[in-house]
N, C-alpha and C positions, 0 to 999 in steps of 0.2 A: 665582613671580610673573614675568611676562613683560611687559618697556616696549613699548612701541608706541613705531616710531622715528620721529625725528623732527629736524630742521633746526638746527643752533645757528648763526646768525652770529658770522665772527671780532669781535674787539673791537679796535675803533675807538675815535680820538683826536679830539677838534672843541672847537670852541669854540663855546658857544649860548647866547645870554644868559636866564638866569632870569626876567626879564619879558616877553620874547616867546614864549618857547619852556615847554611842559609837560614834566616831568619826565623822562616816557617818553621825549621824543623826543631828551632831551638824552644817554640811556642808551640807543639802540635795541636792543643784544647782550642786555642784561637784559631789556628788554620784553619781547622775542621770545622767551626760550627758554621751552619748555613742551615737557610732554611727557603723553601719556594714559597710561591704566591699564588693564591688563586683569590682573584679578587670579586666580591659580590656588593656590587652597590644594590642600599635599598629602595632606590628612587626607578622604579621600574620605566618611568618616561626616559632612564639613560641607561640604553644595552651595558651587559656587563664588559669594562675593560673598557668602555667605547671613549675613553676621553683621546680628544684630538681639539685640533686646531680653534674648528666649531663649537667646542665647548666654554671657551672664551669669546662669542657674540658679543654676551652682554657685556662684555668686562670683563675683568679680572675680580673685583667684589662682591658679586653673588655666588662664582663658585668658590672664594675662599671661605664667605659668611656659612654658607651652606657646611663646607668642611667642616667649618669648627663650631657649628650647629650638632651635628652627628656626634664630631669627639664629643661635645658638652652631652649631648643626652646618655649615651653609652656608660657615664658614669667614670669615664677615667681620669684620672687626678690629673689638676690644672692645664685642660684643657687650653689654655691661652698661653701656655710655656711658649718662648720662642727663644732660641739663640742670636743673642745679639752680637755682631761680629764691628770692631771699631776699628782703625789704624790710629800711629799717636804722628806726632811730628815728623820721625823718624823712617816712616810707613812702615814699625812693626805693626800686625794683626795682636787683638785680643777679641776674643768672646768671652760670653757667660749668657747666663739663664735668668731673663726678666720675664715679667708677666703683662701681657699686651692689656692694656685698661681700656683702648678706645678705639673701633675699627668702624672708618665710616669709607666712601668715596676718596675721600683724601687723604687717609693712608692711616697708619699706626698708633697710638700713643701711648708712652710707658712714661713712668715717673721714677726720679732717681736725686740725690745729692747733687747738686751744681757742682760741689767740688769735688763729685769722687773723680777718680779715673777716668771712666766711660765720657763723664760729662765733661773734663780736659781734652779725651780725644776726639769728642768732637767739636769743641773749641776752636782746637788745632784743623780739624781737617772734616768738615760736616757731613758727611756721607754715610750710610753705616749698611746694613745685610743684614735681615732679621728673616730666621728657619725657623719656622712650625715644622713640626714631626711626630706623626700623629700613627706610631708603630702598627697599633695594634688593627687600621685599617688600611697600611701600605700607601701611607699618604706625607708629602712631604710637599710646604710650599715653602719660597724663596723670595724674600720681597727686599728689592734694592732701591734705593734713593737717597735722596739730601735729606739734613736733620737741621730742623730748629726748634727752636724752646716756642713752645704753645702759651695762650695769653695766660695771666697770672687770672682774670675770671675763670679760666677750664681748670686749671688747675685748683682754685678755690672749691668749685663746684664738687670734683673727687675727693678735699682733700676730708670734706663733708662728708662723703662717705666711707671713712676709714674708721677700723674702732678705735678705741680712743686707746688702747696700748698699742699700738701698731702707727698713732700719732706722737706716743711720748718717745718709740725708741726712733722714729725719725729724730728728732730734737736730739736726744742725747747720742746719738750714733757719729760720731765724725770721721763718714765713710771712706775706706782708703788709708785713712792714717793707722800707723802702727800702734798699738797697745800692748804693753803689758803680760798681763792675764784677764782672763774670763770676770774674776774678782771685778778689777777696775774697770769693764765695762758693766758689770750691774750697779757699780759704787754712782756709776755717771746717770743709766737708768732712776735708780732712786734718788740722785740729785736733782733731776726732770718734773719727778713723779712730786716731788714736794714741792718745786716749785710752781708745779701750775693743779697742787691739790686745791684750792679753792675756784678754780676757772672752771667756769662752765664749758667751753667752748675753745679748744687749742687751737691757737693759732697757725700756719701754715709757720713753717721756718724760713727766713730769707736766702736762706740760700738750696731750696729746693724746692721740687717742681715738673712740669711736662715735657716729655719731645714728642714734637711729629715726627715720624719717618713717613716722606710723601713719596710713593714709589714712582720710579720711574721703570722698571723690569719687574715682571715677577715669571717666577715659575713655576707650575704642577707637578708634581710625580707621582704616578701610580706604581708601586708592584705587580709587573705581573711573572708569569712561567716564563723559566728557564732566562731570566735576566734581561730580558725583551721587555725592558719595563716601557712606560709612557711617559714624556716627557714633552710640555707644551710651554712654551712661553710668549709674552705679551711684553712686548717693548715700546715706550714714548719716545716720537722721535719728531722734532718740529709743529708738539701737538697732537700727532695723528698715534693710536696705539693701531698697533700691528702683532699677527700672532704666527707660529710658524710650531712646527714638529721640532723636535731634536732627536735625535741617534741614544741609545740608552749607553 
């Protein structure tokens, strides 16, 4: 993918009162930055910009695998970032930024605290929205569906592959809850760290662990010129997925 370059003003300091003044003008460095798209896939078997309908035959899991095939090679840092987006009881929305650990046919898995937040709202309300946003090739997918906790063997199996500091601050982390300072949470780290200094082999915590997100929607986005971008999605409906253009 190659930007089309383009102008950014430094950012400015003013004073503009809200009832005279619109938004934009009170921000002019945000109004102004923009930039176009010309998009260059390297997969010469798909014309440039040509993602449509047809490009979800196979599915929706070959061309997300492939996307984040490309980010992964490219070299751009954590490639498997997704924004996970929840609602609580109340149906306010939260997001944040997890790291997808497991993309198969049947959808997503990321790993979290049973009791943080995230893992209360979807407790309360199992559905969640999880965005790849893959900037630097004008690439953004959207994958929606239902969340449940994954078997405690899948989970086991990852939890195998975590370093072993990255195991101790799970245990000591009791995510969500208030603290303090910085202090009392390494005070709790090196509570962890002595107690499982003679253990080979930390154990998984009970109260954390996997979710599936098994899509039922997902959708494409390409960048391209002049805001005509591409937009493709693939909906489950009675079983059957089905795909359709959208309007950019």
């Amino acid at each position: 993918m190659a930007w089309v370059s383009g102008t950014y003003p430094g950012v400015t300091s003013s004073a503009v009162s809200p009832d005279s003044e619109p938004e934009s003008a009170a921000n002019p460095d945000l109004a102004a930055m923009r930039v176009g798209y010309a998009h260059q896939d390297p997969n010469p078997a798909v014309p440039e910009g040509n993602l449509g309908a047809g490009s979800l035959r196979g599915g929706w899991y070959p061309l997300l695998r492939r996307w984040l095939d490309q980010a992964r090679s490219s070299g751009i840092a954590e490639p498997n970032a997704m924004v996970l987006a929840t609602v609580d009881a109340a149906g306010r929305p939260a997001s944040r930024t997890v790291l997808c650990k497991g993309l198969s046919e049947d959808g997503l898995v990321f790993y979290t605290n049973y009791e943080s937040n995230k893992a209360r709202e979807l407790a309360a309300f199992p559905y969640a929205s999880a965005t790849f946003s893959w900037i630097a090739f004008a690439h953004q997918v959207t994958v929606r569906g239902s969340v449940s906790r994954v078997d405690p063997a899948v989970t086991e199996k990852y939890w195998r592959t975590r370093p072993r500091g990255s195991q101790l601050g799970a245990w000591a982390s009791r995510q969500s809850s208030p603290i303090d300072s910085r202090g009392a949470l390494e005070a709790q780290l090196a509570d962890v760290t002595a107690r499982f200094a003679d253990v080979d082999d930390v154990p998984v915590p009970p109260n954390w662990g996997g979710f599936l997100l098994r899509p039922d929607s997902v959708e494409f986005w390409q960048g391209r010129a002049n805001r005509m971008h591409n937009r493709v999605k693939t909906t489950l409906t009675d079983g059957v997925w089905t795909s359709e253009r959208l309007q950019p």
